[in-house]
C-alpha positions in Angstrom: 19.4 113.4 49.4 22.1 114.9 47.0 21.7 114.9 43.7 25.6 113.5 43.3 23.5 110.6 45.5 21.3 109.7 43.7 21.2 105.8 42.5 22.6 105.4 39.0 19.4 104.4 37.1 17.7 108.0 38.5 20.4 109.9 37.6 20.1 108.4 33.7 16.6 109.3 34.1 17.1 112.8 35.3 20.0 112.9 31.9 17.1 111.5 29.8 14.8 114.5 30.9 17.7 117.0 30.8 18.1 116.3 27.2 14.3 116.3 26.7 13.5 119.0 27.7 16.6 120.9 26.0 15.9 119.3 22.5 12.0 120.6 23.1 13.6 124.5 24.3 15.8 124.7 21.4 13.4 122.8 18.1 11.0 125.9 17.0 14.2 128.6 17.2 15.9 126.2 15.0 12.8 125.4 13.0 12.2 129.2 12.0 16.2 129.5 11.3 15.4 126.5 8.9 12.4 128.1 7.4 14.4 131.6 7.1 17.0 130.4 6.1 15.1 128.5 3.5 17.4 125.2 4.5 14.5 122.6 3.0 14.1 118.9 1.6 12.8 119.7 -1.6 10.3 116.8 -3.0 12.4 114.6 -6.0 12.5 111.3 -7.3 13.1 109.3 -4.1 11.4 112.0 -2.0 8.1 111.0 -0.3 6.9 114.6 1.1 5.2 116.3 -1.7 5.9 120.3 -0.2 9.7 121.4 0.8 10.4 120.5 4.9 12.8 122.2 7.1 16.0 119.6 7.2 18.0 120.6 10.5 16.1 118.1 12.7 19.5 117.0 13.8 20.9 120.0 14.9 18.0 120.1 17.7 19.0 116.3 18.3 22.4 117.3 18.7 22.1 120.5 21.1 20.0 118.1 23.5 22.7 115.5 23.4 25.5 118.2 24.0 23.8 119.7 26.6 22.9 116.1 28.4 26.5 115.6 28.8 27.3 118.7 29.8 25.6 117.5 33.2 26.9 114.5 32.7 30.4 115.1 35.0 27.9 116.3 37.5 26.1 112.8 37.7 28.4 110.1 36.6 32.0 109.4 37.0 34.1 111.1 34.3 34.8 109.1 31.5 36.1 110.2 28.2 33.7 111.2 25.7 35.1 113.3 23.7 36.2 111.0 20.6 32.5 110.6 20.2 31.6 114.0 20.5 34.1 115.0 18.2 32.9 112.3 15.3 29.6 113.2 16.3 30.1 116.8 15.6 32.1 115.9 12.5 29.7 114.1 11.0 26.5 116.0 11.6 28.6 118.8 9.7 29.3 116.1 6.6 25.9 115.3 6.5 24.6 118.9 6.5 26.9 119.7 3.9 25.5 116.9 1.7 21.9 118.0 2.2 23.3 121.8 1.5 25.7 120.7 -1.2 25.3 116.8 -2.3 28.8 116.2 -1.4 30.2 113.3 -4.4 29.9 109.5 -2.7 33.9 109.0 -2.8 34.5 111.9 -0.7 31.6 111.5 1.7 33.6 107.7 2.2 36.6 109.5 2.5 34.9 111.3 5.5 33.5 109.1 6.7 36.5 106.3 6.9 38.5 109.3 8.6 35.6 109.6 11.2 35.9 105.7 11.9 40.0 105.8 12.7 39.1 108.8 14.8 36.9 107.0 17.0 38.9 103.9 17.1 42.1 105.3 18.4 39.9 107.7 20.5 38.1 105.5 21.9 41.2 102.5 22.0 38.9 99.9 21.0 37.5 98.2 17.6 35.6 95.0 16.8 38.2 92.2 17.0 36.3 89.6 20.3 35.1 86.6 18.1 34.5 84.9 21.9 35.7 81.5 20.1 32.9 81.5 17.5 34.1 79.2 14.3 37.4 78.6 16.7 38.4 82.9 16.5 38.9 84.4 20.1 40.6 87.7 19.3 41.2 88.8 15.7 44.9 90.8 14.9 44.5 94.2 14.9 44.8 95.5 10.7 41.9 92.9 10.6 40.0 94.2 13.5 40.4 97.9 12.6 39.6 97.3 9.0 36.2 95.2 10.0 35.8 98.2 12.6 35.8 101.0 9.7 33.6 98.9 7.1 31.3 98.3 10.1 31.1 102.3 11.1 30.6 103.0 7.1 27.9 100.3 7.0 26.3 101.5 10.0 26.2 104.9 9.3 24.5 104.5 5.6 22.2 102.0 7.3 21.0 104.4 9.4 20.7 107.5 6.8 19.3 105.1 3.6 16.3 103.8 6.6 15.1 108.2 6.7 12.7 107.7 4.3 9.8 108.5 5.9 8.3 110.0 9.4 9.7 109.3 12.6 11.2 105.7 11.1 15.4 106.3 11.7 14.0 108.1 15.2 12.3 105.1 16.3 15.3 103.0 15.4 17.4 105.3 16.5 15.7 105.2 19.9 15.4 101.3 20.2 19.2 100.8 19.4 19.8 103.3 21.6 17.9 101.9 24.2 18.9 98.1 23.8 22.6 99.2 23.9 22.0 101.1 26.9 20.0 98.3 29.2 23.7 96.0 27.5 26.0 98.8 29.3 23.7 99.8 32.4 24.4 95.8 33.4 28.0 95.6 32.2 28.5 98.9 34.4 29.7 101.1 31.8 28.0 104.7 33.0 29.4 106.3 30.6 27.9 104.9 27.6 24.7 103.7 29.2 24.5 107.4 30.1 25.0 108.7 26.4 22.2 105.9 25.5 19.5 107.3 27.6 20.3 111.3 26.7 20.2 110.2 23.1 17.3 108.5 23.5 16.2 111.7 25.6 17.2 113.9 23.0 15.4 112.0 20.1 12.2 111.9 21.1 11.1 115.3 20.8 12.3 115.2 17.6 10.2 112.3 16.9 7.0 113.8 18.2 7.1 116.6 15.8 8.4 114.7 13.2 5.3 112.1 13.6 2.8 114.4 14.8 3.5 117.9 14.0 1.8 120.0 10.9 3.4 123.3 11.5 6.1 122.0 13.2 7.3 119.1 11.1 11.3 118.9 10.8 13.0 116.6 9.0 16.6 114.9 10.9 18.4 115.3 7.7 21.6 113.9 6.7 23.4 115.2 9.4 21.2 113.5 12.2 21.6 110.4 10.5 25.2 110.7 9.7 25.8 111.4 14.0 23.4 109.0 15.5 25.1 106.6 12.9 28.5 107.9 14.5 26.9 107.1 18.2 25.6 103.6 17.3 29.3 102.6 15.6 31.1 103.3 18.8 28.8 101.7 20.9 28.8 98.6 18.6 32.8 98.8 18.9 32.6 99.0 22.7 30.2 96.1 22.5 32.7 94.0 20.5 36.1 95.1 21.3 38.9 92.7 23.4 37.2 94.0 27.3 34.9 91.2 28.6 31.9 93.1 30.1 32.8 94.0 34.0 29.8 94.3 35.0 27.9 92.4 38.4 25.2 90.8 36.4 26.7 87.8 34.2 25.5 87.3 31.0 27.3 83.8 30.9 30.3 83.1 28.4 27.3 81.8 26.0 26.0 85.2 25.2 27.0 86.3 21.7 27.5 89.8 21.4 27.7 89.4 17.6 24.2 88.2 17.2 23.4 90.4 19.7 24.4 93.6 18.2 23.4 92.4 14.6 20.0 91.7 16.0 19.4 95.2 17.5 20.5 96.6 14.2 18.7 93.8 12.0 16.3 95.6 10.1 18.6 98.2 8.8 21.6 96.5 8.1 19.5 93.7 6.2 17.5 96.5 4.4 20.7 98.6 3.0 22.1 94.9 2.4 19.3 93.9 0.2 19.1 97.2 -1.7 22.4 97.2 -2.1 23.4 93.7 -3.8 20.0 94.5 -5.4 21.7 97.6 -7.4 25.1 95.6 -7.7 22.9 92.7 -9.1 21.4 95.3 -12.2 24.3 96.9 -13.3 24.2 99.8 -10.9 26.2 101.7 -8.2 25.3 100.4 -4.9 24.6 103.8 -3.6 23.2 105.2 -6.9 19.4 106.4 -5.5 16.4 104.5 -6.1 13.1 103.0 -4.6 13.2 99.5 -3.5 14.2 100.0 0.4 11.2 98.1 2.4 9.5 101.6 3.4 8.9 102.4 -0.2 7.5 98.8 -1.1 5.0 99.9 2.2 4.0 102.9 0.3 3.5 102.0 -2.7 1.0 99.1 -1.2 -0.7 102.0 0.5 0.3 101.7 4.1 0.4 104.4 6.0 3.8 106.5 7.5 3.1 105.3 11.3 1.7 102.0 10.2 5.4 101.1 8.5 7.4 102.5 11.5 5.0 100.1 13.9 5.9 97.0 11.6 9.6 97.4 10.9 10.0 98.7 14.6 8.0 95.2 15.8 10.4 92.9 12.7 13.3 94.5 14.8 12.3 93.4 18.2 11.8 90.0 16.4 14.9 89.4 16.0 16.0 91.0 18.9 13.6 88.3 20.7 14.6 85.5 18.2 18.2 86.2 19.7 17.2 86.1 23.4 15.0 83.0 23.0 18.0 81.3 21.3 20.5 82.5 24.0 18.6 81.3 27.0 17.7 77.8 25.9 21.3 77.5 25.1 22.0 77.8 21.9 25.7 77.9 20.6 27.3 81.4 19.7 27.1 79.6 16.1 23.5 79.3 16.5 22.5 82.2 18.1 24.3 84.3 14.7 22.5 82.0 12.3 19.2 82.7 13.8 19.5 86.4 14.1 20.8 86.1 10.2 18.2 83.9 9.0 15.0 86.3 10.9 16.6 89.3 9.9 17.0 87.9 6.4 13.3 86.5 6.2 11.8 89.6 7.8 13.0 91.6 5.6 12.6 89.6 1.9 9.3 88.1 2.5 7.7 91.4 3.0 9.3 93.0 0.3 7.8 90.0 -2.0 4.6 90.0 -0.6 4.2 94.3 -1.4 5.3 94.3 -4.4 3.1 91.3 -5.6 -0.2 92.9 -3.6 0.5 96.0 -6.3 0.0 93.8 -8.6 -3.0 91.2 -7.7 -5.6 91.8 -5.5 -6.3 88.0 -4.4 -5.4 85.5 -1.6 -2.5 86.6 0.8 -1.7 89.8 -1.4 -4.8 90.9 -1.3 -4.9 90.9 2.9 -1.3 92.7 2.2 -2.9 95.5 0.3 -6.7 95.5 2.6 -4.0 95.8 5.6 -2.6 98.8 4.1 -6.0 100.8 3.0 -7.3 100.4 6.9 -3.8 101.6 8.2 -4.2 105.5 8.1 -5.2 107.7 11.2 -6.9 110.8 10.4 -5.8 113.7 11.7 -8.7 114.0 13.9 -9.3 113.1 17.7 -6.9 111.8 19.9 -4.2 112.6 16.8 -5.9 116.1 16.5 -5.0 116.7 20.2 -1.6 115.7 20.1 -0.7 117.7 16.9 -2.2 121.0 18.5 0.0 119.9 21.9 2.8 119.5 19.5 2.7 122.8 17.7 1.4 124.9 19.8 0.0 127.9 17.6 3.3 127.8 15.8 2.7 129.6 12.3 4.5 129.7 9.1 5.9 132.9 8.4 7.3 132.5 4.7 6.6 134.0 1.2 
C-alpha cells in the first residue's frame, strides 16, 4: 500500500510520530543552546523552581510542529495553514521576548490583538454561530470579530498564567488538543484534525522531560505558551464560526459547540477568570503577578507537582463529561452552557477554599485535604528512577 493510501486516521498517526520523534531529535541541541546561552527561568516571587531552568521548551515544541506539517501536503489534502503558522511563529517570538526582556503588559496586548486580526482574516472565520441559543443564530460581524479577539487574548493568557508548574499547560495543552481534534477528525476537517494530532505529537516529549527529566528538565516558556495559545484560538474560531460542521457523522443540531469548547478549556479559563476578578476585586491590576492561581493553593497544601496536573487534568474531563452527559440525554443548548459554567465554576472555587483552609486547620474535611497532599509525592526512585535515566540519557551539565 502507498503511503498517499493510507486511511486518514493512520496517516494522523504516522504525523503524530513524525513530530515525535522530531521534537525528541531536536530538545538536548536546543537544551545545551539554552544552557550556553544562559537563556534561564530564574527562581522569584511567583517562581516555584528553586535553581534557574533552561526556558526554550517551546522552540523544541515548535520545530516538531513545523516539521509535522511539512509532511503534511504529503498526507492530507492541502489546506491553508499558513495564517496559523505565521501567528504561531509570531507569537512564540513575543513570548520569548518577554521571558528575555519582560515586554510592558500594554504592548504584549497590542501584540497580541494584532495576532488575533491576523488569524481571523487569515483564516476567514471568527466566533459569531450562537446556533439559536437565547434566540441568536449568527452575530454581525464588528460583534463577532471583537468577541473573536477578546476570546484569542483570553485564551492565550489562560494558557501562559496555568505554566506554573511541571508538565501542567503540556498536559492541557495536549487534552485540548486532542478533544479538538476527535471534534474535526468527525466533522472532516483534515487539516485541523491533522495540526491537533502533530501538536499533540510534538508536546509530548516535551512533557516527558519536563515531568521526568533531572538533567534534562526545560521549561515551555512564554513563548510555548503564547503559540499553543495561538493554535487553540484558531481552532476555537473554526469550532464556532458561521460553517456548520460537514462532516458524515452528525452531531445533531442539539450539540452546543459553545459549552463544548468552554468545557474543553474549563479549567483554565475559570482559573485566569477567578484570579483575575480576584485582583480587580483588591485594588489591583488584573495581570499584576501574584499567587492565588489553583496550582499554587496545591502547593502550598503540600501536594505534589504530578499529583496537581492528575487533579486539574481529571476537573477538566469533568466538565468535558458533565457536557456530554448533558448533551446526550437532551439537554437544551441553554442547559448544556449552564452546566459546563456551573462545574467549571465549582471545580475550580471549592478547591481553592478547601486548600487554603487545610493550611490553616488540620481537622475534618481540611485535614483529609492536607493528609491527601503529604501522601502525594513519588520519589525519585523505581519505576520513576527508570524513566528519568530513559529520559536523559547520560546527558550532563556542562556550565560554570
Amino acid at each position: 500500500m502507498s503511503i498517499f493510501n493510507l486511511p486518514y486516521a493512520l496517516r494522523h498517526i504516522v504525523l503524530f510520530l513524525i513530530s515525535f520523534a522530531s521534537t525528541m531529535i531536536v530538545f538536548k541541541p536546543i537544551l545545551r543552546v539554552a544552557l550556553k546561552g544562559k537563556i534561564m527561568d530564574n527562581p522569584g516571587f511567583r517562581k516555584l523552581q528553586k535553581h534557574p531552568v533552561p526556558v526554550l521548551g517551546g522552540v523544541a515544541v515548535y520545530f516538531g510542529i513545523i516539521v509535522g506539517l511539512c509532511f503534511y501536503k504529503t498526507m492530507i489534502e492541502y489546506t491553508t495553514l499558513f495564517p496559523i503558522i505565521g501567528v504561531m511563529t509570531v507569537m512564540l517570538y513575543l513570548g520569548f521576548l518577554d521571558d528575555s526582556l519582560s515586554i510592558k503588559p500594554t504592548t504584549r496586548l497590542v501584540l497580541e490583538i494584532i495576532s488575533a486580526l491576523t488569524l481571523i482574516f487569515g483564516m476567514k472565520c471568527y466566533i459569531c454561530n450562537f446556533q439559536g441559543m437565547w434566540g441568536i443564530d449568527i452575530l454581525s460581524a464588528p460583534v463577532g470579530i471583537l468577541l473573536s479577539v477578546i476570546t484569542f487574548c483570553g485564551i492565550v493568557n489562560a494558557i501562559n498564567m496555568i505554566d506554573g508548574i511541571d508538565g501542567l499547560s503540556s498536559a492541557f495543552c495536549m487534552l485540548i488538543l486532542g478533544c479538538f481534534g476527535i471534534y474535526f477528525f468527525i466533522a472532516n476537517d483534515f487539516s485541523l484534525s491533522t495540526l491537533a494530532a502533530i501538536g499533540v505529537g510534538a508536546l509530548l516529549p516535551f512533557f516527558m522531560h519536563n515531568v521526568f527529566g533531572w538533567t534534562t528538565k526545560m521549561f515551555i516558556g512564554d513563548g510555548g505558551t503564547h503559540m499553543m495559545g495561538a493554535v487553540i484560538s484558531a481552532m476555537v474560531y473554526a469550532i464556532l464560526s458561521a460553517e456548520e460542521p460537514h462532516g458524515e457523522i452528525d452531531l445533531g443540531a442539539n450539540f452546543s459547540r459553545i459549552a463544548f469548547a468552554l468545557a474543553v478549556l474549563s479549567v483554565p479559563i475559570a482559573d485566569t477568570l477567578r484570579v483575575m476578578f480576584r485582583r480587580i476585586f483588591h485594588g489591583k491590576s488584573p495581570f499584576s503577578p501574584d499567587k492565588t492561581h489553583l496550582h499554587h493553593f496545591f502547593v502550598a497544601a503540600g501536594y505534589s507537582y504530578i499529583s496537581i496536573t492528575i487533579i486539574e487534568i481529571t476537573l477538566d474531563i469533568l466538565a468535558i463529561c458533565s457536557f456530554l452527559l448533558t448533551w446526550h440525554f437532551g439537554g437544551s443548548l441553554e442547559l448544556q452552557l449552564y452546566v459546563v459554567i456551573g462545574v467549571a465554576a465549582l471545580s475550580n472555587i471549592l478547591p481553592a477554599f478547601l486548600l487554603t483552609k487545610s493550611v490553616e486547620r488540620n481537622d475534618g474535611i481540611f485535614g483529609l485535604v492536607k493528609w491527601a497532599g503529604a501522601h502525594s509525592h513519588v520519589e525519585r526512585r523505581g519505576l520513576w528512577l527508570k524513566i528519568q535515566k530513559l529520559i536523559d540519557n547520560k546527558f550532563e551539565i556542562h556550565q560554570k
